[in-house]
N, C-alpha and C positions, 0 to 999 in steps of 0.2 A: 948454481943450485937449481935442479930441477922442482918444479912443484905438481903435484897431480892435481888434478879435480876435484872439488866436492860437486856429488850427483846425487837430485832427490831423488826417492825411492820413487814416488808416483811418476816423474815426470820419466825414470828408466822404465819401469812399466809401460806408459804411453805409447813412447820412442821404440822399445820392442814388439808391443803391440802391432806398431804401426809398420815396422819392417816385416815382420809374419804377415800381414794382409797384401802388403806389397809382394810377397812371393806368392802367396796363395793368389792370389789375381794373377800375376806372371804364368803359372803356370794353369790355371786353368781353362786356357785356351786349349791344351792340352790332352783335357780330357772331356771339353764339351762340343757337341757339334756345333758347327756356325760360324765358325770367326777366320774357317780356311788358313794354309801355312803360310800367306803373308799376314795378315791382320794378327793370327794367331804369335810368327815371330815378333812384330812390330810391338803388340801389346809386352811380350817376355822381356824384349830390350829395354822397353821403358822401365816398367817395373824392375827391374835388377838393378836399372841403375840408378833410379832414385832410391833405392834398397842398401846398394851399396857406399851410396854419399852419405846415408843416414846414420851405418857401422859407422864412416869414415869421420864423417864429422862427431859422432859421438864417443869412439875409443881413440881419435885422432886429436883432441883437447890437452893442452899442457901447457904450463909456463914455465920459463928458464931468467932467471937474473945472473946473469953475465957479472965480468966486471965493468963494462961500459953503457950497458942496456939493458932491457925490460924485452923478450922475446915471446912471445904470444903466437904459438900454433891452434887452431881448427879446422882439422882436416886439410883441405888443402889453402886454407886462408892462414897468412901468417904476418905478423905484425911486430917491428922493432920501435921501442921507446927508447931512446936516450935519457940517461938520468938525470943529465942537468937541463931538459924540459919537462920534466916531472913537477909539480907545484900542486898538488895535495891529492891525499889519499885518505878514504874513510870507507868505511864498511858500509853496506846498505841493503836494503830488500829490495828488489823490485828485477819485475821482467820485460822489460829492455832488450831488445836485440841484441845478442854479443858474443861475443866469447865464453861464455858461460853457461854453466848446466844445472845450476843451481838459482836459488833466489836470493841465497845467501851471497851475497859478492861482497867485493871491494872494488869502490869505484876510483879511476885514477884519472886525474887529472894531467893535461901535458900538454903545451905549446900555449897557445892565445886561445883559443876555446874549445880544442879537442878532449873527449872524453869516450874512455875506452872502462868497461864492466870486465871483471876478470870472476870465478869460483875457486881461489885455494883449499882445499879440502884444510890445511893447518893455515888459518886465515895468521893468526897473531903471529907465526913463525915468517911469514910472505910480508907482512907489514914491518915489523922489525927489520927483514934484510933489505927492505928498501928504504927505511930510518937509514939503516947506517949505511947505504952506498950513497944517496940523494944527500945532498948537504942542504938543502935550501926548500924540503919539502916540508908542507903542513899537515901534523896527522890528525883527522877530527878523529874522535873515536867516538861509539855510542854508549850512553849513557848505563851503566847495570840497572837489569830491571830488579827492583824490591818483590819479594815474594811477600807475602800476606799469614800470617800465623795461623 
């Protein structure tokens, strides 16, 4: 079962933002005098391709639960979990290096102290399918906030 992403709005913003600077810099060797056609190339290359790692790791995001494992693509970064070293999962806020494009995650735990941040866009549907493939996982789950009358 494939999972998409949850992605904040600001931080898509950001992250687009900062790919359009990146080409507008790339190209603007281009059109300004000074930078001559090597400096001028060398500047275009870089920028495209941190430009392009940027799409890649940003539309390049997904997870997949197998029936044997926990599969975690980012762009070109990719990562297998096995389910019987899985041993707890909980939701959490926080930014964290990871695989994740949100602040909304679920953090999983797996082996002897490895821990791995995931963004399901349907977090309770992602947590549920790894309830029932993991037999020996702990789910903390967070608490409902009370709303105020």
């Amino acid at each position: 079962m494939k999972f998409v992403p949850r992605r904040d709005r600001w931080l898509s913003v950001v992250i687009w933002l900062s790919i359009a600077a990146l080409v507008v810099a790339g190209l603007s060797p281009l059109f300004v005098d000074g930078a001559g056609v090597i400096g001028g190339t060398i500047i275009l290359l870089v920028c495209f391709v941190f430009a392009i790692s940027m799409v890649w790791l940003w539309c390049g995001t997904y997870y997949v639960i197998t029936k044997s494992e926990l599969f975690i693509r980012s762009g070109p970064f990719t990562k297998s979990i096995a389910f019987d070293s899985i041993t707890k999962v909980k939701p959490v806020r926080s930014w964290v290096s990871s695989a994740a494009t949100s602040s909304h995650r679920v953090e999983i735990e797996y082996g002897k102290y490895d821990v791995v941040h995931v963004s399901p866009l349907d977090q309770e549907a992602f947590i549920e399918e790894l309830r029932t493939r993991c037999s020996r996982v702990q789910i903390e789950m967070l608490p409902l906030r009370r709303t105020v009358p």
